[in-house]
N, CA, C and O atoms as a Tripos MOL2 file, in Angstrom:
@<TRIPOS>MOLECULE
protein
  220   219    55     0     0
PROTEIN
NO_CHARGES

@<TRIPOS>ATOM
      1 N           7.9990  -22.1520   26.6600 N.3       1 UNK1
      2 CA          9.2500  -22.1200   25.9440 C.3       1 UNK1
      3 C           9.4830  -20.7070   25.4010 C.2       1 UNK1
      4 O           8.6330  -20.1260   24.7240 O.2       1 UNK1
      5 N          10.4500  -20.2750   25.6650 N.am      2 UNK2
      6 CA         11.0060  -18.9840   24.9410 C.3       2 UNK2
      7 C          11.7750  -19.0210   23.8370 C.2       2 UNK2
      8 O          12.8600  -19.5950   23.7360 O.2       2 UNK2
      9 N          11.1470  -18.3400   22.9180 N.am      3 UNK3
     10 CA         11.8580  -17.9330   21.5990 C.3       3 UNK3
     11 C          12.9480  -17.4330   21.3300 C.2       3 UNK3
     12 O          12.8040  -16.2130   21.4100 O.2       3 UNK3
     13 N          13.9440  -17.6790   21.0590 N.am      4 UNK4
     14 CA         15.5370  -16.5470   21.0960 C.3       4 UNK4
     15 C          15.1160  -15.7810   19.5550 C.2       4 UNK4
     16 O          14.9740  -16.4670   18.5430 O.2       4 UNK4
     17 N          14.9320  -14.1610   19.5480 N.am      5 UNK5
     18 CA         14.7390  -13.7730   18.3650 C.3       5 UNK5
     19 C          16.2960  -13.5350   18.2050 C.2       5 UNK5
     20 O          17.1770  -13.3230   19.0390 O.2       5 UNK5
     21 N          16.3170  -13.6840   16.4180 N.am      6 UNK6
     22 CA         17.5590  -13.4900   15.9110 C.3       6 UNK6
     23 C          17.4300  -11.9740   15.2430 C.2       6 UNK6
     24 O          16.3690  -11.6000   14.7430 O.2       6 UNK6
     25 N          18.8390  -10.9860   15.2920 N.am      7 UNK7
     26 CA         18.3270  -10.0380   14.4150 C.3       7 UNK7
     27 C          18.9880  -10.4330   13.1280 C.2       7 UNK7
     28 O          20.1470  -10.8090   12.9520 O.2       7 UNK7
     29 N          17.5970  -10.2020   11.8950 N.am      8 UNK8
     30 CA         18.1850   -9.8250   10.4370 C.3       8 UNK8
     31 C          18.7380   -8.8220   10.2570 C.2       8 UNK8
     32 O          18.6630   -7.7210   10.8030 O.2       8 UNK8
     33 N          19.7050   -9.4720    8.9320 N.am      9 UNK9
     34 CA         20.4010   -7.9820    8.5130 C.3       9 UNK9
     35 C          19.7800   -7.9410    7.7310 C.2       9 UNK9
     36 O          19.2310   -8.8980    7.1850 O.2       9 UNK9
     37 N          19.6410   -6.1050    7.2910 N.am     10 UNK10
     38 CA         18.7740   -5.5220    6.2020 C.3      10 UNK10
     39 C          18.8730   -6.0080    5.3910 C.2      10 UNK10
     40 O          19.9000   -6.5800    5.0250 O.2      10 UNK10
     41 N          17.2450   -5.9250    4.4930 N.am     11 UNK11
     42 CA         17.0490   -6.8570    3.3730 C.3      11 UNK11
     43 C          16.4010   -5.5200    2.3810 C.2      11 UNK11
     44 O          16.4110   -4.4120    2.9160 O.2      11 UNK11
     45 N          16.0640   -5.5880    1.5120 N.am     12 UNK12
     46 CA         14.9660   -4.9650    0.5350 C.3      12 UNK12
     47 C          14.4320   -5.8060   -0.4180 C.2      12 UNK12
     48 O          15.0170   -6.8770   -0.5790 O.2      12 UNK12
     49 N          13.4740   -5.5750   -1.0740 N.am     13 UNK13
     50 CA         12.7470   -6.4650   -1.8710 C.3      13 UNK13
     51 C          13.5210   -6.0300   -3.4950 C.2      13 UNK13
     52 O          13.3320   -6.6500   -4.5410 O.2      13 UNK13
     53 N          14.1500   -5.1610   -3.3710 N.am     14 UNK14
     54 CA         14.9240   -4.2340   -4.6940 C.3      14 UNK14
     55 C          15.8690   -5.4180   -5.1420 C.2      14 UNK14
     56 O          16.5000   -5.9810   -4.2470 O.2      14 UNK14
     57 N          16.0170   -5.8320   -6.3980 N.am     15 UNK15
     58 CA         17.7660   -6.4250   -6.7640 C.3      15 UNK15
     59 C          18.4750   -5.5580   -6.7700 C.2      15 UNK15
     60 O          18.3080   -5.0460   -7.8770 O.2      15 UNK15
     61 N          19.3560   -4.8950   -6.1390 N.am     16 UNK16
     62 CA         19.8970   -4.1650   -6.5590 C.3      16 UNK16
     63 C          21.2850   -4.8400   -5.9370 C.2      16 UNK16
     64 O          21.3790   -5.2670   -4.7870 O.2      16 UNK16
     65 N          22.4030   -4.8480   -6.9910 N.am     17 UNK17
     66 CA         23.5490   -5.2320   -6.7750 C.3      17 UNK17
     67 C          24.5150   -4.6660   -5.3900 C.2      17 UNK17
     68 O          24.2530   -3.5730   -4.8890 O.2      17 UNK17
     69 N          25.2320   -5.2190   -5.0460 N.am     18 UNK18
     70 CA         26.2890   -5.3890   -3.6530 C.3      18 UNK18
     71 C          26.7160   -3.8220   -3.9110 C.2      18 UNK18
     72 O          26.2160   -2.8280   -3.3840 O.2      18 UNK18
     73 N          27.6520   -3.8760   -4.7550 N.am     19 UNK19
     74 CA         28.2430   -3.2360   -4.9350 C.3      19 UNK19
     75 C          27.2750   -1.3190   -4.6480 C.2      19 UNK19
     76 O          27.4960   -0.4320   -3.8230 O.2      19 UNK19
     77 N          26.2390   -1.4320   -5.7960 N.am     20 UNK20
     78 CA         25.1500   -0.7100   -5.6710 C.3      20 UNK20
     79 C          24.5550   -0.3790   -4.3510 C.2      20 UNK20
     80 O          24.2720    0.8190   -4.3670 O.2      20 UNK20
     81 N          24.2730   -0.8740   -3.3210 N.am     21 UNK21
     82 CA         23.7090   -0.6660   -2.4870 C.3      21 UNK21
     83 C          24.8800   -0.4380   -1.6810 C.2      21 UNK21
     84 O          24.5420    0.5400   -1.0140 O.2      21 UNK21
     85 N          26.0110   -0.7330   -1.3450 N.am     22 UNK22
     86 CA         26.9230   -0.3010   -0.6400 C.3      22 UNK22
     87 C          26.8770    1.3410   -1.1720 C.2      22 UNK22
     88 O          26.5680    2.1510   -0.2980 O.2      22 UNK22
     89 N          27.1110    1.7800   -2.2880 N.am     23 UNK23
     90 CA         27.0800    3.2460   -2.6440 C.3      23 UNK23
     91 C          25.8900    4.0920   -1.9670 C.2      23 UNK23
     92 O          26.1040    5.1810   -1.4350 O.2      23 UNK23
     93 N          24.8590    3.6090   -2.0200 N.am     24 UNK24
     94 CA         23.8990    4.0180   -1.5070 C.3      24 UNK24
     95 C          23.7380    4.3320    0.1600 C.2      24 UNK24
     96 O          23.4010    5.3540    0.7600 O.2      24 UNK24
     97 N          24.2230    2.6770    0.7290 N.am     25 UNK25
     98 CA         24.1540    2.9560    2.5000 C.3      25 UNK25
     99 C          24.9170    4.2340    2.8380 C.2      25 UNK25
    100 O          24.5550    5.2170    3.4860 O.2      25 UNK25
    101 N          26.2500    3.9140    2.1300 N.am     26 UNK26
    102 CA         27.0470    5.4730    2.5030 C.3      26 UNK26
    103 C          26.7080    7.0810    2.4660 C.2      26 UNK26
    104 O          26.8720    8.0680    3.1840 O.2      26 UNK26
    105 N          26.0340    6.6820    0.9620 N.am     27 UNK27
    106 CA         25.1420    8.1650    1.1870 C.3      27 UNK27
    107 C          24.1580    8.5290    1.7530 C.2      27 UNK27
    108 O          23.8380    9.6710    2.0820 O.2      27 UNK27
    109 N          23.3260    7.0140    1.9740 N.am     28 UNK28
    110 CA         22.2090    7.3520    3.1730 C.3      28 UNK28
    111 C          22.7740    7.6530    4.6130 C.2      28 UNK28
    112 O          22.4470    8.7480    5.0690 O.2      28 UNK28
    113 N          23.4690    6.9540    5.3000 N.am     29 UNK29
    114 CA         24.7480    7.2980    6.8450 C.3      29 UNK29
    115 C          24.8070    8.8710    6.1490 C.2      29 UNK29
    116 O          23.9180    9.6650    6.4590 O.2      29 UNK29
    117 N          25.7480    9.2320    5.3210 N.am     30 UNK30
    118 CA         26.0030   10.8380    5.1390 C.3      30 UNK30
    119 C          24.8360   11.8490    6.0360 C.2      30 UNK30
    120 O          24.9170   12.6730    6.9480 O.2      30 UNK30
    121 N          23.4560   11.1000    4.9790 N.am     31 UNK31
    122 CA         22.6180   12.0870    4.9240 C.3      31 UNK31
    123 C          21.6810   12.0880    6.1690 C.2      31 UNK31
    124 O          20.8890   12.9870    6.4510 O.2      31 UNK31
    125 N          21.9370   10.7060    7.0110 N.am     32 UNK32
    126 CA         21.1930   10.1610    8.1130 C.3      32 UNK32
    127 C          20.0610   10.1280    7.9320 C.2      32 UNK32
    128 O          19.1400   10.8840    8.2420 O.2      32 UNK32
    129 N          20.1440    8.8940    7.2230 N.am     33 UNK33
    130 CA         18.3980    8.3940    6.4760 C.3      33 UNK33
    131 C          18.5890    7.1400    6.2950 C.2      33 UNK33
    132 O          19.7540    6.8730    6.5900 O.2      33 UNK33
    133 N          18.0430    6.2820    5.9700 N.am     34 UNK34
    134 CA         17.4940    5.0520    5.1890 C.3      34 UNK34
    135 C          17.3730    5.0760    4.1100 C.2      34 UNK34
    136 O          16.5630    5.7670    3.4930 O.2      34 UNK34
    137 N          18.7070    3.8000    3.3590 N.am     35 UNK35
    138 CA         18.5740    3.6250    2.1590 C.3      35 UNK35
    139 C          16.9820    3.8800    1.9820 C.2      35 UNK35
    140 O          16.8330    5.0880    1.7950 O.2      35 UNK35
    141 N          15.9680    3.3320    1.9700 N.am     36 UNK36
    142 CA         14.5410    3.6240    1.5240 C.3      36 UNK36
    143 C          14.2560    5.2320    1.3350 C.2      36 UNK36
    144 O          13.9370    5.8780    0.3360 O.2      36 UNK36
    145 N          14.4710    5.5700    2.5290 N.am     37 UNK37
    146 CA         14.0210    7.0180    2.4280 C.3      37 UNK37
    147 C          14.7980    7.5080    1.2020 C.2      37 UNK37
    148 O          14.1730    8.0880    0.3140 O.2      37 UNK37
    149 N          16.1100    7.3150    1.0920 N.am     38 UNK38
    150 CA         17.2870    8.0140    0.3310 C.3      38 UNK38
    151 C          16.5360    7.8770   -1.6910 C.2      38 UNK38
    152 O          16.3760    8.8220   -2.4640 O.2      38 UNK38
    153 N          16.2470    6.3530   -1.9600 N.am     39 UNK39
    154 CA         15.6870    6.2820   -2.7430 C.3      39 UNK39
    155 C          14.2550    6.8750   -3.3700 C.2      39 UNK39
    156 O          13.9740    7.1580   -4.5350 O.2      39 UNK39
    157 N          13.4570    6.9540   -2.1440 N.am     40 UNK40
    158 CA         12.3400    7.7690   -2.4270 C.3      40 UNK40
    159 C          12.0300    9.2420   -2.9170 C.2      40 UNK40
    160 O          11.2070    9.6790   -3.7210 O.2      40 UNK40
    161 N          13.5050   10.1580   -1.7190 N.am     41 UNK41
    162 CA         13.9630   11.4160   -2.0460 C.3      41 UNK41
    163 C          13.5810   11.4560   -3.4280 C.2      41 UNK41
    164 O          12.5610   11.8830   -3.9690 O.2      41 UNK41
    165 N          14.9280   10.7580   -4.0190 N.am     42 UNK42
    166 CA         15.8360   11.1480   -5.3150 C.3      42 UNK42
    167 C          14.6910   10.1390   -6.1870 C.2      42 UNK42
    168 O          14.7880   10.4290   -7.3800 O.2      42 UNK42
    169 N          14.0210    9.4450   -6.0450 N.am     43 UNK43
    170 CA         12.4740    9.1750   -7.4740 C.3      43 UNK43
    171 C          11.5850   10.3710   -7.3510 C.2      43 UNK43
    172 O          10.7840   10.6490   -8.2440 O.2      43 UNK43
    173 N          11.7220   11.1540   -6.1600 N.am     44 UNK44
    174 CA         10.7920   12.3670   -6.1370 C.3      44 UNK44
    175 C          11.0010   13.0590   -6.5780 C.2      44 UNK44
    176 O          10.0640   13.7590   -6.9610 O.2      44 UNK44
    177 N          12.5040   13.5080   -6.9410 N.am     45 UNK45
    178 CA         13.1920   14.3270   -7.4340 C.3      45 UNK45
    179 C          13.4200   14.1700   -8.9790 C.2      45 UNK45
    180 O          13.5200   15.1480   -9.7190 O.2      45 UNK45
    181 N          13.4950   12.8910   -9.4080 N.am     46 UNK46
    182 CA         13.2190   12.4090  -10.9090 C.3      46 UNK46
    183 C          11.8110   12.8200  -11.4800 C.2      46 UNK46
    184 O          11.6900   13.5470  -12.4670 O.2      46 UNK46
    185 N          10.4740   12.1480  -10.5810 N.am     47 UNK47
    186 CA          9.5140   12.6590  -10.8640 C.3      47 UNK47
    187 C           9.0370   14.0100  -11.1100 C.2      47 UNK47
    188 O           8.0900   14.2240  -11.8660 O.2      47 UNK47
    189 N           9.6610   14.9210  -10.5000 N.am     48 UNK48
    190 CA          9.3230   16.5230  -10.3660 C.3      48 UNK48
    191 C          10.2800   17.2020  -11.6600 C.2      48 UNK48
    192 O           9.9890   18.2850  -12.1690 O.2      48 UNK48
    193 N          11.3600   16.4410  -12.0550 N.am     49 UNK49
    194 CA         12.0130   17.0550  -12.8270 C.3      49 UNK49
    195 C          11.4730   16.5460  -14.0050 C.2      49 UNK49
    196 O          11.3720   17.3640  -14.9190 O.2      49 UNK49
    197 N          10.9890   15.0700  -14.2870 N.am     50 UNK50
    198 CA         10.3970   15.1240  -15.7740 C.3      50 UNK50
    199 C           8.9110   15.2720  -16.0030 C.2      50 UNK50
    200 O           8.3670   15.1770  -17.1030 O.2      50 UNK50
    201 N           8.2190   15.5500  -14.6770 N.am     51 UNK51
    202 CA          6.6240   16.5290  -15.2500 C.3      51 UNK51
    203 C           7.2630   17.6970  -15.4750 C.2      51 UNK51
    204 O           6.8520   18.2770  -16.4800 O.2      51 UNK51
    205 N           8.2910   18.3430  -14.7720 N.am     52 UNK52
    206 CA          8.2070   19.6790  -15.5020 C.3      52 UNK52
    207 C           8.6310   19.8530  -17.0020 C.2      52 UNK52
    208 O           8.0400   20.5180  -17.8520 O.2      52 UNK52
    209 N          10.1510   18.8780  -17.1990 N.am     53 UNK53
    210 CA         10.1010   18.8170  -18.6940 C.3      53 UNK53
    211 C           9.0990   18.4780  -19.2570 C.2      53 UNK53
    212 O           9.2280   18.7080  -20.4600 O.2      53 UNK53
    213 N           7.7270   17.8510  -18.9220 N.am     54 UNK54
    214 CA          7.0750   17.3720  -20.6340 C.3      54 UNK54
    215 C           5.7250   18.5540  -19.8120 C.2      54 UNK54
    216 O           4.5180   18.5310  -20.0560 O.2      54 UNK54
    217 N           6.0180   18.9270  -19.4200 N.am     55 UNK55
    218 CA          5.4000   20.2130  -18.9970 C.3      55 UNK55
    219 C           5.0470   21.8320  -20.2080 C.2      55 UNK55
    220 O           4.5270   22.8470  -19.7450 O.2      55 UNK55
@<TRIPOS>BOND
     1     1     2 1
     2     2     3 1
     3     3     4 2
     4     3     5 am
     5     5     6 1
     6     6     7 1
     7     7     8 2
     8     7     9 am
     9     9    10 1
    10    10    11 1
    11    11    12 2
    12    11    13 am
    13    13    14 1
    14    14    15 1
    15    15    16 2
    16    15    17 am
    17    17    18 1
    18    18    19 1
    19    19    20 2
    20    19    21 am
    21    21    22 1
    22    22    23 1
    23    23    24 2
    24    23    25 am
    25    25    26 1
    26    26    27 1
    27    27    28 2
    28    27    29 am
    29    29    30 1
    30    30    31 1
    31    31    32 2
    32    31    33 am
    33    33    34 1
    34    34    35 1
    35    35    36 2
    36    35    37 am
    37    37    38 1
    38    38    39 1
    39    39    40 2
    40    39    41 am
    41    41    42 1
    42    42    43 1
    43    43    44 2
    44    43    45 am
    45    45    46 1
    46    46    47 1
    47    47    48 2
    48    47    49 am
    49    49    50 1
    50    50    51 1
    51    51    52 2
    52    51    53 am
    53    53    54 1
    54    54    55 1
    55    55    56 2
    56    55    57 am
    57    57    58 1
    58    58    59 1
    59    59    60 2
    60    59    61 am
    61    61    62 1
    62    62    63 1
    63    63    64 2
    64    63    65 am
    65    65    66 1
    66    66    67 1
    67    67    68 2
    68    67    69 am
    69    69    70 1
    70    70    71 1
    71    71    72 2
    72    71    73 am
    73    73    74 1
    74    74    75 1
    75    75    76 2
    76    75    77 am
    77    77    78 1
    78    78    79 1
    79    79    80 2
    80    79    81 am
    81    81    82 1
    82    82    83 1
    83    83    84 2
    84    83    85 am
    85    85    86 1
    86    86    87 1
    87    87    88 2
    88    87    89 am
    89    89    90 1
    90    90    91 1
    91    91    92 2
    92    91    93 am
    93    93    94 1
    94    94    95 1
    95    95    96 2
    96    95    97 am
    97    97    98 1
    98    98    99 1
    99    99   100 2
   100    99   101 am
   101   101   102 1
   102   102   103 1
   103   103   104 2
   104   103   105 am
   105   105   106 1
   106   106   107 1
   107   107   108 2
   108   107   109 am
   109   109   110 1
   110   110   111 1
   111   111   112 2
   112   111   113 am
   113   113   114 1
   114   114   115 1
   115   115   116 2
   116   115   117 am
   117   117   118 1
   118   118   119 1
   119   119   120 2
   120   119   121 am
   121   121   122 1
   122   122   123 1
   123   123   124 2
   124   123   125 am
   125   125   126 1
   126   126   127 1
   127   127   128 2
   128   127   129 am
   129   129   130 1
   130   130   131 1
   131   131   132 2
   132   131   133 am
   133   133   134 1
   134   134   135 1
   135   135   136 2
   136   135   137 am
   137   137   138 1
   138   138   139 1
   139   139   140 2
   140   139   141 am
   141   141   142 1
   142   142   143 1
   143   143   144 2
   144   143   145 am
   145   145   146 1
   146   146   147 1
   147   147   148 2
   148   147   149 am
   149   149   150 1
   150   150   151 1
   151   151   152 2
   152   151   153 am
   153   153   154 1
   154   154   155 1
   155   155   156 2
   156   155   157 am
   157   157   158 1
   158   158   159 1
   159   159   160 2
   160   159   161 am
   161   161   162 1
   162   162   163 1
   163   163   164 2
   164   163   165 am
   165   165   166 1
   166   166   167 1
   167   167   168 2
   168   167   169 am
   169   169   170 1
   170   170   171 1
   171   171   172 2
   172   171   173 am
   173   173   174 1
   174   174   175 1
   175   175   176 2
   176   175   177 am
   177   177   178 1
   178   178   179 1
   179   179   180 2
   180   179   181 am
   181   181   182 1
   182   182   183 1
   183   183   184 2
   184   183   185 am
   185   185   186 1
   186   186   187 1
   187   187   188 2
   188   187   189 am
   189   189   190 1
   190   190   191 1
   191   191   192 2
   192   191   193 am
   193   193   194 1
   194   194   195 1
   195   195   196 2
   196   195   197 am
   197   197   198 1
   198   198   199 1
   199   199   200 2
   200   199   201 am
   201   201   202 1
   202   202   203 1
   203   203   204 2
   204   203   205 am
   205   205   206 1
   206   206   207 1
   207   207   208 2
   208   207   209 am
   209   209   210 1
   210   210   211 1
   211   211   212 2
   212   211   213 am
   213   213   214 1
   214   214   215 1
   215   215   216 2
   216   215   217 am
   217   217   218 1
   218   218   219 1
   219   219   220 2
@<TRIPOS>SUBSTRUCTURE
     1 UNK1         2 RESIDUE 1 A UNK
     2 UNK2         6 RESIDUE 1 A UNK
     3 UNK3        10 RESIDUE 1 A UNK
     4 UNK4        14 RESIDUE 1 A UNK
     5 UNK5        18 RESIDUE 1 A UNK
     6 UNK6        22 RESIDUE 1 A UNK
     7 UNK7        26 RESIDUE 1 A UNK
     8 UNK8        30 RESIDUE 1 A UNK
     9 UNK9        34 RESIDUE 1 A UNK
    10 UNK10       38 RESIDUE 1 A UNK
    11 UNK11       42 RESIDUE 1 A UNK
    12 UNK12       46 RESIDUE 1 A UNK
    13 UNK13       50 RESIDUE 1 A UNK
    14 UNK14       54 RESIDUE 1 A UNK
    15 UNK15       58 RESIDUE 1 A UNK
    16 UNK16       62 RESIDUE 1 A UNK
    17 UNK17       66 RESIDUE 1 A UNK
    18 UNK18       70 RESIDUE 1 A UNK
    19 UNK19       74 RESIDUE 1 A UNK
    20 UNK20       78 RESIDUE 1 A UNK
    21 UNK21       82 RESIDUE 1 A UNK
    22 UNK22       86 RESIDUE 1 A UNK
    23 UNK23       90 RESIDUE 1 A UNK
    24 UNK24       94 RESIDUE 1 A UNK
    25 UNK25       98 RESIDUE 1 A UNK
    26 UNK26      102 RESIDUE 1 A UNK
    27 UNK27      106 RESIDUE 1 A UNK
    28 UNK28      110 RESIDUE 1 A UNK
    29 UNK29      114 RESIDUE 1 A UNK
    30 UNK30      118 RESIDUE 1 A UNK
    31 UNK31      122 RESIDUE 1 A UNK
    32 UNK32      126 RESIDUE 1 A UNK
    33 UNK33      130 RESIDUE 1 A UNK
    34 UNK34      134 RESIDUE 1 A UNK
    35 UNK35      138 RESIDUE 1 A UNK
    36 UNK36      142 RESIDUE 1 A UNK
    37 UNK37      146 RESIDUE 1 A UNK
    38 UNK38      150 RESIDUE 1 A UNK
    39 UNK39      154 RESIDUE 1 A UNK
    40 UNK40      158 RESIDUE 1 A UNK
    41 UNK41      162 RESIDUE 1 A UNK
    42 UNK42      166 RESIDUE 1 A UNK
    43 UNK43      170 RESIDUE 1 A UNK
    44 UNK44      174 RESIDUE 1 A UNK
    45 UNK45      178 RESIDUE 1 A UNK
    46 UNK46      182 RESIDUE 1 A UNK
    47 UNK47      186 RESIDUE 1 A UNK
    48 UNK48      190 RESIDUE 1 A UNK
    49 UNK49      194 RESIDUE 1 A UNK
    50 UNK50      198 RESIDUE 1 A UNK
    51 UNK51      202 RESIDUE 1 A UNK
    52 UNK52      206 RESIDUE 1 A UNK
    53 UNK53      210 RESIDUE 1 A UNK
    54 UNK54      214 RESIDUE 1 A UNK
    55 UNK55      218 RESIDUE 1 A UNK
């Protein structure tokens, strides 16, 4: 017997609201990345900016 795979649409484990993540896909498409990647960037970029403030 053969399986018919279905494709999912993207999921994340994040709540992050409709609205919210629509802002995001767009800027990830812009930047040609993955919401994931896009988020990781910009916490890297949070992270680097407040070790240097308590720096």
């Amino acid at each position: 017997m053969i399986e018919k795979k279905t494709k999912l649409p993207p999921s994340t484990s994040l709540m992050i609201p409709d609205e919210t993540f629509q802002i995001l896909f767009k800027e990830a498409k812009r930047r040609k990345m993955s919401v994931s990647a896009l988020l990781l960037e910009e916490c890297q970029s949070l992270a680097v900016k407040y070790s240097k403030a308590g720096a």
